[in-house]
N, C-alpha and C positions, 0 to 999 in steps of 0.2 A: 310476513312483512320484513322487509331487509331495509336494516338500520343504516345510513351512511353518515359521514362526518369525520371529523376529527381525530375522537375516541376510537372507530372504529379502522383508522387508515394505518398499517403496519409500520411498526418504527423500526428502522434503520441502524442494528447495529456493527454494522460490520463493513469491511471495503471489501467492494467486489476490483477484482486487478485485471484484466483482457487485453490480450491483444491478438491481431486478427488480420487477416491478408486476405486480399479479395472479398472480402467479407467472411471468410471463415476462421471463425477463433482457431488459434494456435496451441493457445496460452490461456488459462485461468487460475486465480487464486484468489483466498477468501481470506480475510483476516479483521478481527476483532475492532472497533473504531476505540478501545479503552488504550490503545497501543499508539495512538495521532501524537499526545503529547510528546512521549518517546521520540517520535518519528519527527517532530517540530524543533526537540531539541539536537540533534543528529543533522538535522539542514536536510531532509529527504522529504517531511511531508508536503509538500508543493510537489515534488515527482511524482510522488505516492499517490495520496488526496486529494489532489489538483490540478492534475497537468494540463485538464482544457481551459482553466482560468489563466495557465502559465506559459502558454504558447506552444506548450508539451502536445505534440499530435503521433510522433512517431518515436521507435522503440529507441533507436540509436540516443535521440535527445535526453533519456532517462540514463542512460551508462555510467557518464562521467557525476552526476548529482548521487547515483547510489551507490557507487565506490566509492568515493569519498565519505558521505557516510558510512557505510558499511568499516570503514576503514577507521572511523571514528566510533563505531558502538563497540569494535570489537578493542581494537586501544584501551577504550575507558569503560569498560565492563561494570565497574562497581558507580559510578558515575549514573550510567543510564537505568540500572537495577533500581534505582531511585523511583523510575518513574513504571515501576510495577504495578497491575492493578492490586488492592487490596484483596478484591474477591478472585482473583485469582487465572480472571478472563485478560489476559494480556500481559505475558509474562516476556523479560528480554530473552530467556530461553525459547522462545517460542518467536520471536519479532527479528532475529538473526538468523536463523535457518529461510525466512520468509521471505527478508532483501537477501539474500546470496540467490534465491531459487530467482525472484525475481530480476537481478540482476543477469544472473545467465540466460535466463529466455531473454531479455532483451539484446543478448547477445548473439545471441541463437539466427532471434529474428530481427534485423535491424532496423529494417524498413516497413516493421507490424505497423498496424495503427492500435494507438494506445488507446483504451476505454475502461474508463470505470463508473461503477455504480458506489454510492455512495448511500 
């Protein structure tokens, strides 16, 4: 007998990143949801986390929101360290390598459509 509900529906911890031409992904990355605050306080989580709430549909519209952050985590390094996970899942070591990757594909690809799971 197979249990449904709540309890049993898988939770969410991570952002899935895509983008995708013709309907063909280009582009994918995974990253940790314990890394959103970081990304909130940097002015990127709405590119990141959000873009279908933010009118974000295409790759090019995400460039200039993830330079400027990027441009900003790397600046203030000991600033953003701040918002480390304790256990250890969402490190800025690990959340700078992720906008730079993500930044260049949408460079790559300007006119991807952007998708994410959340």
């Amino acid at each position: 007998m197979a249990i449904t509900g709540p309890s049993t529906q898988k939770a969410h911890m991570s952002l899935d990143f895509r983008l995708s031409v013709d309907g063909d992904e280009v582009y994918s990355r995974n990253i940790t949801h314990n890394l959103n605050k970081m990304a909130e306080a940097a002015g990127i989580y709405k590119a990141l986390w959000r873009p279908d709430e933010n009118g974000i549909t295409k790759a090019h519209q995400c460039i200039e929101p993830l330079r400027t952050g990027l441009l900003e985590l790397v600046s203030n390094r000991a600033h953003y360290e701040q918002f480390n996970s304790p256990n250890g899942w969402g490190l800025y070591v690990h959340f700078v390598p992720f906008v730079t990757d993500v930044l260049m594909a949408c460079c790559e690809h300007p006119d991807a459509d952007v998708e994410v799971s959340r």
